[in-house]
C-alpha positions as YAML, in Angstrom:
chain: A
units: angstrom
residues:
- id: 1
  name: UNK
  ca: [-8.39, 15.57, 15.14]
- id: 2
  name: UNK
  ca: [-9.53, 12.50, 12.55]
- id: 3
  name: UNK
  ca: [-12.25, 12.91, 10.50]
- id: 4
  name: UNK
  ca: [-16.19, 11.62, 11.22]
- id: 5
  name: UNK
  ca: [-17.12, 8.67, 8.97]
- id: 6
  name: UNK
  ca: [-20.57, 9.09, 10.45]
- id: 7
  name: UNK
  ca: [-21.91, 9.98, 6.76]
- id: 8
  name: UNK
  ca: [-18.95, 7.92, 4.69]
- id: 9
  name: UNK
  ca: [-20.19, 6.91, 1.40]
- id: 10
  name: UNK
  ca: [-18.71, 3.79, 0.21]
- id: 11
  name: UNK
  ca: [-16.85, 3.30, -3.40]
- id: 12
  name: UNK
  ca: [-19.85, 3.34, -6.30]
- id: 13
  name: UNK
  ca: [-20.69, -0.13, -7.09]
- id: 14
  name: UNK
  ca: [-19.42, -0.04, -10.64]
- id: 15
  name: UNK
  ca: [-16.08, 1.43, -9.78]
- id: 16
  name: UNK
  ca: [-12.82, 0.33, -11.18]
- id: 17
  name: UNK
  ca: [-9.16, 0.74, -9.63]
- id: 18
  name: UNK
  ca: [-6.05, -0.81, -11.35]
- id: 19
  name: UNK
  ca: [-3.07, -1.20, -9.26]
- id: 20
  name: UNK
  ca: [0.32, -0.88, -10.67]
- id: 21
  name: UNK
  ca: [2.84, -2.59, -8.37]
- id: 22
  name: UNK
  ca: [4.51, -5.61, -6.80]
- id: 23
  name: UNK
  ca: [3.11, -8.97, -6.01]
- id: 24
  name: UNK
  ca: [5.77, -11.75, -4.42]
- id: 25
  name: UNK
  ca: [5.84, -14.37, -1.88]
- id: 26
  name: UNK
  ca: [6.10, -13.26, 1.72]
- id: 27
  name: UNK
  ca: [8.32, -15.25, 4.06]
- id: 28
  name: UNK
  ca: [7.89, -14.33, 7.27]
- id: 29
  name: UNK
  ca: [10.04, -15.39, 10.23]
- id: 30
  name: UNK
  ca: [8.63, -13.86, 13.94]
- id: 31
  name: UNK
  ca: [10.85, -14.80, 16.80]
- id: 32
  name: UNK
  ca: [8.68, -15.53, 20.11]
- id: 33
  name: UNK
  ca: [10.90, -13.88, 22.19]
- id: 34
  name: UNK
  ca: [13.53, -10.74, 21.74]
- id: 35
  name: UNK
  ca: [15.52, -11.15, 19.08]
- id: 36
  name: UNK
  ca: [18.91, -12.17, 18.97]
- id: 37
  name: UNK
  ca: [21.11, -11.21, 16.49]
- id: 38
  name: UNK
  ca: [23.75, -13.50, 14.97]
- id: 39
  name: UNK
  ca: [21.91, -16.27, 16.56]
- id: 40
  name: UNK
  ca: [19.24, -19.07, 15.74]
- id: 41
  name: UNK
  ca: [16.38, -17.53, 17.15]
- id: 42
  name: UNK
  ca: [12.95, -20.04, 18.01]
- id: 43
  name: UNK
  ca: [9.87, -19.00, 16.77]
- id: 44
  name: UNK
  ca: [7.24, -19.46, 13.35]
- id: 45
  name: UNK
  ca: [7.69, -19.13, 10.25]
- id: 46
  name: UNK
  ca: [4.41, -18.35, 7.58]
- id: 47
  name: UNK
  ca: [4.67, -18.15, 3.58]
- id: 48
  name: UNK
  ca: [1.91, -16.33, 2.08]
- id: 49
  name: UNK
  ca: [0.96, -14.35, -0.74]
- id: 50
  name: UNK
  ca: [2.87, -10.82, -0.48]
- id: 51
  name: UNK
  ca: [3.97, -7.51, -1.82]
- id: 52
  name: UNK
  ca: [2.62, -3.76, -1.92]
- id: 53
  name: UNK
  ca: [0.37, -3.87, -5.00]
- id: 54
  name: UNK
  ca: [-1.05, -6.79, -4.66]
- id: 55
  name: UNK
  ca: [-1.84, -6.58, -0.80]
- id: 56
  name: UNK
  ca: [-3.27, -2.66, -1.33]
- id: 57
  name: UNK
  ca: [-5.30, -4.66, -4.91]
- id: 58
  name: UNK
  ca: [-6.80, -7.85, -2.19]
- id: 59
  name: UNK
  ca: [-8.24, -5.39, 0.25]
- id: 60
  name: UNK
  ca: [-9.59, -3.51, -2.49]
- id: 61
  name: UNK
  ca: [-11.20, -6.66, -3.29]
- id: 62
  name: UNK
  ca: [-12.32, -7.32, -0.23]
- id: 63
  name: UNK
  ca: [-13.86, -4.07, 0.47]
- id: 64
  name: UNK
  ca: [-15.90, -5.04, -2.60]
- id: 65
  name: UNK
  ca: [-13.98, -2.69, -5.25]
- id: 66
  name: UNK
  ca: [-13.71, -4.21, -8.66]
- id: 67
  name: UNK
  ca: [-9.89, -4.14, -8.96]
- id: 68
  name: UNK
  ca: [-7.10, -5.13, -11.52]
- id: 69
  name: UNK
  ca: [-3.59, -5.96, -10.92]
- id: 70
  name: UNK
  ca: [-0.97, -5.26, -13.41]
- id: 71
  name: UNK
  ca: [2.40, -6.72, -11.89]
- id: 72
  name: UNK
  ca: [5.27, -9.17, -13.31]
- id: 73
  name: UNK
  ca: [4.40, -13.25, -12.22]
- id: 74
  name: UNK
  ca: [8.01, -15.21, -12.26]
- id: 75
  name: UNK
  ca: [7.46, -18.15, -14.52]
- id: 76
  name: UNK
  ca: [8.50, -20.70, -11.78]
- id: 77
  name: UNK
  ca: [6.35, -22.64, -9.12]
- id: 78
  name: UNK
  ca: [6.44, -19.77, -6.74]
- id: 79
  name: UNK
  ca: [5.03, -17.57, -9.46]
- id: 80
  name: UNK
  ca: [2.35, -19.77, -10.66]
- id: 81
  name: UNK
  ca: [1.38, -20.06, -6.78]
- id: 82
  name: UNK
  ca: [1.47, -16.28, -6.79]
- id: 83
  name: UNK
  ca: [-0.98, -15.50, -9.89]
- id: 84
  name: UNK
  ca: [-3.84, -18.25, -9.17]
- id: 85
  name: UNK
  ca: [-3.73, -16.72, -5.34]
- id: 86
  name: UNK
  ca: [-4.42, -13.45, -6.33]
- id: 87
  name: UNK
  ca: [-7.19, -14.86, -9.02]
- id: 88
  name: UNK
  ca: [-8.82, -17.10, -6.42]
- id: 89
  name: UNK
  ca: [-9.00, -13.36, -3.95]
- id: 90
  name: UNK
  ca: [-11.15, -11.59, -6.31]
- id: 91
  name: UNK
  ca: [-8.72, -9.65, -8.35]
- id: 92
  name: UNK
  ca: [-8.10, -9.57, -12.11]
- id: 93
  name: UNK
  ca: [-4.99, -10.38, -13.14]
- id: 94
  name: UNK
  ca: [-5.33, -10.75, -16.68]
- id: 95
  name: UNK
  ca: [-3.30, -8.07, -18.07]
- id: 96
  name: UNK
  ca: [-0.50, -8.54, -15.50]
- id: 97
  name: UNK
  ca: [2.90, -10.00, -17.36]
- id: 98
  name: UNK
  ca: [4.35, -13.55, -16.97]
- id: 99
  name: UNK
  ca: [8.06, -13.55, -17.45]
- id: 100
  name: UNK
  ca: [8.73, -17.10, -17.99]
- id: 101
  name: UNK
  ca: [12.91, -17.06, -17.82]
- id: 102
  name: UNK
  ca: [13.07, -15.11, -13.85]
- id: 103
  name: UNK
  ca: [12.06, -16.85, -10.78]
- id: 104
  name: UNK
  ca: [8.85, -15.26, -8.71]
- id: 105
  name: UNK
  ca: [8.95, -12.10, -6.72]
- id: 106
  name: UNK
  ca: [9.62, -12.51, -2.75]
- id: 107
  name: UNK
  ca: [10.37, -10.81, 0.28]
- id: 108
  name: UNK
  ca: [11.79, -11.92, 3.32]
- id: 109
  name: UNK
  ca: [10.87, -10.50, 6.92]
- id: 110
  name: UNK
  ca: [12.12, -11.26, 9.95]
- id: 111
  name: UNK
  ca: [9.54, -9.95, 13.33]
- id: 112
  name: UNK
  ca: [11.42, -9.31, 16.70]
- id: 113
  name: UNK
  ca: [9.74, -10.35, 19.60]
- id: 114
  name: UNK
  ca: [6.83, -7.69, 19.18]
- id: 115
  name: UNK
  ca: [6.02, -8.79, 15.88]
- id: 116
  name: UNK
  ca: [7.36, -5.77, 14.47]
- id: 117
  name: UNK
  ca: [10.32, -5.51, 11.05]
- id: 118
  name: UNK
  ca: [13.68, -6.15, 12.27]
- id: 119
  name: UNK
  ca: [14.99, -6.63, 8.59]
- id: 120
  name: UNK
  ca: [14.13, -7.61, 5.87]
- id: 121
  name: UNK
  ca: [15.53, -9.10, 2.01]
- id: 122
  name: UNK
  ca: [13.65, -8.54, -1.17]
- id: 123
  name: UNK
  ca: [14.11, -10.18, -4.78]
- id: 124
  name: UNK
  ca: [12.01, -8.38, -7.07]
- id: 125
  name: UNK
  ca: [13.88, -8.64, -10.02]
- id: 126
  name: UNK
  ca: [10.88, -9.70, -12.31]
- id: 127
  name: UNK
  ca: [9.15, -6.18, -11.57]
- id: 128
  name: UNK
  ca: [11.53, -4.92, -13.61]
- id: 129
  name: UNK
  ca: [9.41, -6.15, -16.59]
- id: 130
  name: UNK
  ca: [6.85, -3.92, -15.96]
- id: 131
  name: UNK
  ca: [8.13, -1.06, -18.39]
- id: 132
  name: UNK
  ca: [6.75, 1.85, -19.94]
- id: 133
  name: UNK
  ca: [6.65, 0.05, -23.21]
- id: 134
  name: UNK
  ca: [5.04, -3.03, -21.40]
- id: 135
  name: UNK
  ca: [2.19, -0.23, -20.37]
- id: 136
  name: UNK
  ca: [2.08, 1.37, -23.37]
- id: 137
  name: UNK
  ca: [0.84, -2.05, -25.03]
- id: 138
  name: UNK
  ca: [-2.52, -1.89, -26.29]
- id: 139
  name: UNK
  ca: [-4.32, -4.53, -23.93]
- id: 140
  name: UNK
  ca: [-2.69, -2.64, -20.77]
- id: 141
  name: UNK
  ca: [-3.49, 0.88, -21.83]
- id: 142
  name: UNK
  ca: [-7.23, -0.06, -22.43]
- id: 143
  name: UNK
  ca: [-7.33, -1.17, -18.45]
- id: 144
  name: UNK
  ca: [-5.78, 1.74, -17.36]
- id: 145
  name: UNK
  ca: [-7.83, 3.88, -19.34]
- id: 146
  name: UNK
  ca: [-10.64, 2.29, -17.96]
- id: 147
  name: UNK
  ca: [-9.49, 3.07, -14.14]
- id: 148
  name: UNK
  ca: [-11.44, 5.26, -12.31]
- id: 149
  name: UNK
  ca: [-8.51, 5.31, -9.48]
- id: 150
  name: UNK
  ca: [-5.19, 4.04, -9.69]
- id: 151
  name: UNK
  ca: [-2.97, 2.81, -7.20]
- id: 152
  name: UNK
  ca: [1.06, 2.17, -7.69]
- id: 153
  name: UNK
  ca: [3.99, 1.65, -6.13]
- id: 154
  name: UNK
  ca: [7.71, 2.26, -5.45]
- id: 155
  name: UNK
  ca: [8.53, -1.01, -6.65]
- id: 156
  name: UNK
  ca: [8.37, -0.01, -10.34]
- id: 157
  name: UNK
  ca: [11.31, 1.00, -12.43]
- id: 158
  name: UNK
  ca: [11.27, 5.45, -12.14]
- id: 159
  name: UNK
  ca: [10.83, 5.21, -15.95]
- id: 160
  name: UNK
  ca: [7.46, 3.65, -15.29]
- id: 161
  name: UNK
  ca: [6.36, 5.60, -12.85]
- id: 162
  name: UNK
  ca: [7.14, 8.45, -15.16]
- id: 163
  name: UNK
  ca: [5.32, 6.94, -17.64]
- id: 164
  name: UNK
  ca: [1.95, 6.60, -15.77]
- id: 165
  name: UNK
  ca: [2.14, 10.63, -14.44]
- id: 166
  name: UNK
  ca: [2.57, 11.11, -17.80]
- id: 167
  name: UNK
  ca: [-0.12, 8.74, -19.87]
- id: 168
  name: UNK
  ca: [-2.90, 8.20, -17.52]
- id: 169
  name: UNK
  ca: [-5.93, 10.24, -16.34]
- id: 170
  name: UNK
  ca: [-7.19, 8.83, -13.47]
- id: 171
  name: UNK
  ca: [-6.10, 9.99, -10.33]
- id: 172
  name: UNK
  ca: [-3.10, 8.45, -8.76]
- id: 173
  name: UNK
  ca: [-2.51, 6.98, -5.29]
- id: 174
  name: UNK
  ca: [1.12, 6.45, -4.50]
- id: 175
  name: UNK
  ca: [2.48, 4.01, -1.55]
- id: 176
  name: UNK
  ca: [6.30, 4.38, -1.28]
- id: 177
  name: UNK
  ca: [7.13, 0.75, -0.43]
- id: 178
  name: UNK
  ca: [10.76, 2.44, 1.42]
- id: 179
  name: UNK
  ca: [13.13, 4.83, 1.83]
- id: 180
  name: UNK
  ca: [15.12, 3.86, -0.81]
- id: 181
  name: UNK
  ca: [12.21, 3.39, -3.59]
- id: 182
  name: UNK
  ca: [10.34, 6.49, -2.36]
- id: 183
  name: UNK
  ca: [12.57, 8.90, -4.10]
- id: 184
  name: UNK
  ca: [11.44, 7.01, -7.47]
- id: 185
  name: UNK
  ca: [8.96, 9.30, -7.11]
- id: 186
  name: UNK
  ca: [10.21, 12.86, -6.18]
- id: 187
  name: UNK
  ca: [10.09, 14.13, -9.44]
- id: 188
  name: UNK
  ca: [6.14, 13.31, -9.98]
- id: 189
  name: UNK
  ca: [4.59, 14.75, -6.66]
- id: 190
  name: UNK
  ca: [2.26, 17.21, -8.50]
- id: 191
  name: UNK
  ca: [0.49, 14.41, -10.69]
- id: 192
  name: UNK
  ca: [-0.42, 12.09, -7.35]
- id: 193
  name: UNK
  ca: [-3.69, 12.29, -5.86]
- id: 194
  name: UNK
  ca: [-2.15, 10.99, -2.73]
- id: 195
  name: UNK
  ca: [0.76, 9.63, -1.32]
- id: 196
  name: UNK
  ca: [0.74, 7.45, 1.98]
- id: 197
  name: UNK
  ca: [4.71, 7.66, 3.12]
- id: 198
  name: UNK
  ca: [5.79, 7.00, 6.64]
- id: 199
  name: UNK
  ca: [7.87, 9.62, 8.16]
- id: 200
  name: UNK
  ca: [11.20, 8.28, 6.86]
- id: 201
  name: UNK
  ca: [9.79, 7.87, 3.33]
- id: 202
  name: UNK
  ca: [8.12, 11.11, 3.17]
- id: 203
  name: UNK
  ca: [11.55, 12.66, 4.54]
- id: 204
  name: UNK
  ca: [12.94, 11.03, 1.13]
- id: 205
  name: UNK
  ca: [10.21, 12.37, -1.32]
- id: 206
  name: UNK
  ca: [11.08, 15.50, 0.28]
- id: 207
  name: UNK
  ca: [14.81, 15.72, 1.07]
- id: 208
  name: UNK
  ca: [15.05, 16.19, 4.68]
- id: 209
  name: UNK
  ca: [14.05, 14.60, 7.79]
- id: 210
  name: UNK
  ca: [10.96, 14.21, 9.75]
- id: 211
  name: UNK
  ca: [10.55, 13.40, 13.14]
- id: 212
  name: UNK
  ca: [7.95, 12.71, 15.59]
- id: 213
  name: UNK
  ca: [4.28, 13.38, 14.67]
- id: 214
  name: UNK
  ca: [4.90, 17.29, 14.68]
- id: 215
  name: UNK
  ca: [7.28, 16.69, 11.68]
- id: 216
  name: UNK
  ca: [4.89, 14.48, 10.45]
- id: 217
  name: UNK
  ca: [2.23, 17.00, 9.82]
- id: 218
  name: UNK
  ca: [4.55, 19.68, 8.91]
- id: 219
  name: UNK
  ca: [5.41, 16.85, 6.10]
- id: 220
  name: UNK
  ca: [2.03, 16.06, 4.73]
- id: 221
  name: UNK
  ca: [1.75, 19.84, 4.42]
- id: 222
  name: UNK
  ca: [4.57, 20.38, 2.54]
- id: 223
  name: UNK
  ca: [3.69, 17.23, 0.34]
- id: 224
  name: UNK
  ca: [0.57, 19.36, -0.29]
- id: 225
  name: UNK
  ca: [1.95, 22.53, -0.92]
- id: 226
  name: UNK
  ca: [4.46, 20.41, -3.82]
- id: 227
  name: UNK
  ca: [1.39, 19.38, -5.27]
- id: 228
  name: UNK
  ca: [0.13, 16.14, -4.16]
- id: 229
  name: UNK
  ca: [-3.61, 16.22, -3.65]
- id: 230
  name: UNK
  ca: [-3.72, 14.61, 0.04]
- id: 231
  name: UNK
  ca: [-0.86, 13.15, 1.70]
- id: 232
  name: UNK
  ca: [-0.76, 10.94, 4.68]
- id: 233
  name: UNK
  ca: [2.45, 10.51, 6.80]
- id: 234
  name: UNK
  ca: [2.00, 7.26, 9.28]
- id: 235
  name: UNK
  ca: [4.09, 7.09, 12.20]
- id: 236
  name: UNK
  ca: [2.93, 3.94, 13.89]
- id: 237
  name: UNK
  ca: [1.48, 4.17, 17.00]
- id: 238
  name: UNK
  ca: [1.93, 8.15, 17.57]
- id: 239
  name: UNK
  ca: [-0.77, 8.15, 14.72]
- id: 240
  name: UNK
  ca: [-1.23, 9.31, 11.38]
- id: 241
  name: UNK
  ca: [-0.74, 13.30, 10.15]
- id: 242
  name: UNK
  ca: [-2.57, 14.19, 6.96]
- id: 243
  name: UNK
  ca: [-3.45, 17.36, 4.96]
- id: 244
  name: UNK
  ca: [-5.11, 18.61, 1.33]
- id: 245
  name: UNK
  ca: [-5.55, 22.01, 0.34]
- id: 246
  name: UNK
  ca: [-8.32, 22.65, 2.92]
- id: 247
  name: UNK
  ca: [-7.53, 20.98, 5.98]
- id: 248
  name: UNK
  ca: [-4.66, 19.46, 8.07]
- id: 249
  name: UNK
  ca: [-4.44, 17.47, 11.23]
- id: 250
  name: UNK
  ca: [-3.58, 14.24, 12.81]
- id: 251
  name: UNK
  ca: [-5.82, 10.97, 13.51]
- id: 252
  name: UNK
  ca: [-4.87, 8.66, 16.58]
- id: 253
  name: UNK
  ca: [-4.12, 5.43, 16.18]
- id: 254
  name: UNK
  ca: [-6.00, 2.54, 18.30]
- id: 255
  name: UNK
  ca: [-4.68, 0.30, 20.33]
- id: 256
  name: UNK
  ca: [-4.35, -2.96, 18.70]
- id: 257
  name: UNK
  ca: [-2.28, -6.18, 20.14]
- id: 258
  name: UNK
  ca: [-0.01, -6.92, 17.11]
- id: 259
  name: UNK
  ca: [0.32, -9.96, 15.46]
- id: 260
  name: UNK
  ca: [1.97, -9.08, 11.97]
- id: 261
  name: UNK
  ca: [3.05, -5.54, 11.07]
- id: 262
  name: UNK
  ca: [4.33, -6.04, 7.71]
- id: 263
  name: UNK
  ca: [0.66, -5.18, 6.11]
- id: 264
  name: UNK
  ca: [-0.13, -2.79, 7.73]
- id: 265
  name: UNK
  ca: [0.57, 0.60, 5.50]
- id: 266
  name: UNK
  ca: [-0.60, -1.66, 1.90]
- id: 267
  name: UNK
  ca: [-3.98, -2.17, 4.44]
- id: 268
  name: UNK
  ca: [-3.50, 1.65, 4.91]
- id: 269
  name: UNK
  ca: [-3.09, 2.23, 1.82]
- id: 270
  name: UNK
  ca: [-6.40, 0.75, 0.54]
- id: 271
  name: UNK
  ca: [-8.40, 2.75, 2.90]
- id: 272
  name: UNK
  ca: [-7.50, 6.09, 2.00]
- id: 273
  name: UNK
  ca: [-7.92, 4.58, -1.60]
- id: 274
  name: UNK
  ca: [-11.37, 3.36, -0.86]
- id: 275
  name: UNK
  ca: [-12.14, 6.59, 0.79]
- id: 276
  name: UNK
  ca: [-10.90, 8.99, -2.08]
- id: 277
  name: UNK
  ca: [-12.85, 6.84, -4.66]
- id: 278
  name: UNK
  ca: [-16.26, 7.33, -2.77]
- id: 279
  name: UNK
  ca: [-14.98, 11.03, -2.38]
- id: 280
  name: UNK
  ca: [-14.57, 11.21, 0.94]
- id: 281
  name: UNK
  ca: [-11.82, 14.36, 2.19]
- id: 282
  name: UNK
  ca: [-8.36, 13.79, 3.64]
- id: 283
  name: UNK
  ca: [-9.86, 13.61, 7.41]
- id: 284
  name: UNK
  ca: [-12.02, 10.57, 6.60]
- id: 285
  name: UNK
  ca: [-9.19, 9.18, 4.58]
- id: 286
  name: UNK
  ca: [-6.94, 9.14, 7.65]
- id: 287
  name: UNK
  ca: [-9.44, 7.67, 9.50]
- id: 288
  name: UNK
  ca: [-10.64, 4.65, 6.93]
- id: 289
  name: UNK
  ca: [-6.85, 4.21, 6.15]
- id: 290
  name: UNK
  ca: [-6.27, 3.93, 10.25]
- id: 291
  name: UNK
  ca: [-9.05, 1.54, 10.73]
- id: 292
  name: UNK
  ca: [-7.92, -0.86, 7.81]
- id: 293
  name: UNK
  ca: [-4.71, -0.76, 9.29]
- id: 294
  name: UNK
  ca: [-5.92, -1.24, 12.48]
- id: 295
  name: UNK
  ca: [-7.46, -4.87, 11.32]
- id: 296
  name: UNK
  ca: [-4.31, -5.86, 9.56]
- id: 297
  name: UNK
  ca: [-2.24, -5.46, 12.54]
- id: 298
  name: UNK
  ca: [-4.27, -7.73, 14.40]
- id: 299
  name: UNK
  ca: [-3.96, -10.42, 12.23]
- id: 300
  name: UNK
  ca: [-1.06, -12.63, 11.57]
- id: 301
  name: UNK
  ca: [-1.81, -13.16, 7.39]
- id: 302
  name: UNK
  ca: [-0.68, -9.78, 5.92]
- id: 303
  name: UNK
  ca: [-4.00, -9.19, 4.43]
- id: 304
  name: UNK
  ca: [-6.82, -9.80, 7.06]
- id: 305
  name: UNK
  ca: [-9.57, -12.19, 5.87]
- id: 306
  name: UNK
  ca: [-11.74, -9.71, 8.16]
- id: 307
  name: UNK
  ca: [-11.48, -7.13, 6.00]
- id: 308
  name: UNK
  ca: [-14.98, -5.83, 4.83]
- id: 309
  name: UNK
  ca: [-16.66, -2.38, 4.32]
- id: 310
  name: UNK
  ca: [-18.96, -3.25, 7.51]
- id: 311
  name: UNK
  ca: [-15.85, -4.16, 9.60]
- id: 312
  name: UNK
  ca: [-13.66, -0.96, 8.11]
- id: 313
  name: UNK
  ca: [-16.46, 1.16, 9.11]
- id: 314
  name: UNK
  ca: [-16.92, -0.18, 12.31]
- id: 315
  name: UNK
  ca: [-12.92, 0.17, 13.39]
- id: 316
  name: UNK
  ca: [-13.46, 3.85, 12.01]
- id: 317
  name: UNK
  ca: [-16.35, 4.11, 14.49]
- id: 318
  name: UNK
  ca: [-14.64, 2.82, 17.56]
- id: 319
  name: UNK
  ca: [-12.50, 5.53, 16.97]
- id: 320
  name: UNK
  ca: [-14.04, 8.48, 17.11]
...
């Protein structure tokens, strides 16, 4: 069963997140009917601003979270485009590195005809500029110090993520960004504060497979029982299974008509962030996490202009 947000407490007004991850340009491609492959498919094409940290950091924003970024800007037109957007949303981007000799971040989707992934190409070469020796520098240590929550990503080197289990105190929320990045972090499970895998990516963190929402749950608790603080194992529309030391169960998720699916765990993501930072228990997590989602889905940008703590809350309502 999900969690009652009846008595949710949102984020204190003078909190502080940082998020540690990727920002890029999204180019997304959805075909209006089934997709065919090998073929010139008919359909829309949308360029916006993209990528796991920096989606997870503009909801943050939007819920009305004070929030940093710290990512790597390419120092071409795409990358100047990239750091005044994510300025211009709210979020701080000041001690986020600008690596004038590589091109900008991006990521390129393609939707079949029911606007979910078919495949997709990434170029995130410049993220490999965000180091341990790039955090370690005095100007980024002082924000991170600072955080009351952080929030990173699978898109950083291992090294780095090493780095921040190692160097910072703040609690850590990790997204795994893919199957193949997720194992980035097997090694630093007992220093997360929570982890929001889908059931492939949680089947890399923890070496095996996991199927169906059964698995799912059986996952999270195993996540749990490796250390992680509250884990959260998506798995679409079957729903969401969660656990912490206390409790474990699943939350349903609502029925939404699609429009863009490729925010949808980032919009996740910031929910069971925003939830953890007011304090809020694995249960409501699920549930705020679901609801954000929930808006993202039904929105073609990746990050929903209609995201607000008054319309998170009210998604988590409908729910229950």
């Amino acid at each position: 069963m999900g969690g009652d947000t009846t008595g949710f407490r949102t984020a204190p007004p003078d909190a502080f997140v940082v998020v540690v991850g990727g920002a890029n340009t999204d180019i997304i491609g959805a075909s209006s009917a089934p997709l065919l492959p090998n073929d010139s498919n008919p359909g829309h094409i949308r360029v916006s601003a993209g990528g796991v940290g920096r989606n997870v950091a503009e909801n943050l924003a939007r819920l009305g979270v004070r929030t940093a970024l710290i990512t790597a800007f390419g120092g071409d037109e795409a990358g100047r485009r990239l750091l005044d957007s994510c300025a211009a949303a709210g979020i701080d981007v000041t001690a986020s590195i600008v690596a004038a000799s590589l091109p900008g971040a991006h990521y390129l989707a393609i939707l079949d005809g029911r606007r979910d992934m078919a495949v997709a190409v990434n170029d995130m070469r410049v993220l490999d500029m965000v180091t341990a020796e790039a955090l370690a520098e005095p100007q980024r240590a002082a924000v991170l110090s600072a955080a009351d929550l952080i929030v990173t990503d699978a898109n950083l080197p291992a090294a780095t993520l090493d780095w921040l289990a190692a160097h910072v105190t703040a609690p850590i929320v990790f997204e795994p960004v893919s199957v193949a990045k997720a194992r980035r972090a097997a090694g630093i499970l007992s220093r997360l504060a929570a982890v929001t895998p889908n059931a492939a990516e949680a089947g890399a963190l923890l070496g095996h497979e996991v199927s169906g929402l059964d698995g799912a749950l059986e996952a999270a608790r195993e996540l749990v029982a490796r250390g992680v603080g509250a884990a959260f194992v998506t798995c679409g529309e079957a729903g969401t299974a969660w656990a912490d030391p206390f409790s474990s169960g699943t939350t349903p998720a609502p029925v939404v008509a699609v429009a863009n699916a490729s925010g949808a765990g980032d919009a996740f993501c910031a929910g069971a962030a925003w939830a953890i930072l007011s304090g809020a228990g694995a249960a409501t997590a699920a549930r705020l996490g679901t609801a954000l989602a929930s808006i993202a889905l039904a929105d073609e940008d990746t990050v929903s202009r209609r995201v607000t703590p008054e319309a998170a809350l009210a998604a988590a309502k409908e729910m229950e």
